[in-house]
C-alpha positions in Angstrom: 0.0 0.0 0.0 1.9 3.1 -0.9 2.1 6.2 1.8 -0.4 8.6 2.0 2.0 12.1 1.7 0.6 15.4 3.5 0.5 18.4 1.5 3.4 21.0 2.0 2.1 24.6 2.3 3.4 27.1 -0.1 7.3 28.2 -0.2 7.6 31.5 1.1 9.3 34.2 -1.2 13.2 35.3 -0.3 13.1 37.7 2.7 9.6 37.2 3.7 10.8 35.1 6.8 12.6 38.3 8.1 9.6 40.3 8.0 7.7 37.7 9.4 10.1 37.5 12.4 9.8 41.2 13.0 6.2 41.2 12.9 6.4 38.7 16.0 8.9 40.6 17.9 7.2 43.8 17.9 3.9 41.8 18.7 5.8 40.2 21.6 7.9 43.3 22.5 3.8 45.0 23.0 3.2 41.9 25.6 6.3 42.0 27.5 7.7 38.9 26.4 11.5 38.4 25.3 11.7 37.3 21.6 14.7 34.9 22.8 12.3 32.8 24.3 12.2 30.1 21.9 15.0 29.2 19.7 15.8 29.9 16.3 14.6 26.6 15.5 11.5 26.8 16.3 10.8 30.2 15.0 11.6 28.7 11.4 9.6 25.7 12.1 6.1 27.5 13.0 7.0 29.9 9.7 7.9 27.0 7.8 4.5 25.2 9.1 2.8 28.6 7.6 2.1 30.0 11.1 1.0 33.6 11.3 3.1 36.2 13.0 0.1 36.1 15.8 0.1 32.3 15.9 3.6 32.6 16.4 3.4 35.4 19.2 0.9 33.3 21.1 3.2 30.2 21.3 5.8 32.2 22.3 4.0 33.9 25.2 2.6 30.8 26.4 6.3 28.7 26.4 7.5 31.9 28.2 4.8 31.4 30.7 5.2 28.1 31.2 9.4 28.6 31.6 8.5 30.2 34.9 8.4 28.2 38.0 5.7 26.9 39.7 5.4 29.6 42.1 6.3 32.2 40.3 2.8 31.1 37.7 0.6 31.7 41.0 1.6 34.7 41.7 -1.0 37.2 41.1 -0.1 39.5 38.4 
């Protein structure tokens, strides 16, 4: 039985990931929230996967979040 392939979103043009990855920081720079939070990898992976800049932002506010320790999460803000 041959393998059932997913579909592979659009490539993005030259430059466009740049952009994209400015969009994010000044979204996350608005909430507080370090853009060094996740590593490079990971930012090329959710633009890769065709995430948007907000998509992205809200990943990265939540593993920022969740970086914190136990304590410091029930703290009242």
């Amino acid at each position: 039985m041959p393998r059932k392939t997913k579909a592979k979103p659009p490539a993005a043009p030259q430059g466009a990931y740049a952009e994209w990855r400015q969009h994010v920081a000044a979204l996350l720079e608005g909430k507080g929230v370090w853009v060094g939070v996740m590593r490079e990898k990971r930012w090329r992976d959710l633009f890769i996967e065709g995430a948007t800049p907000e998509e992205a932002a809200s990943r990265a506010e939540t593993e920022a979040h969740n970086m914190r320790t136990t304590f410091a999460r029930q703290k009242r803000r």
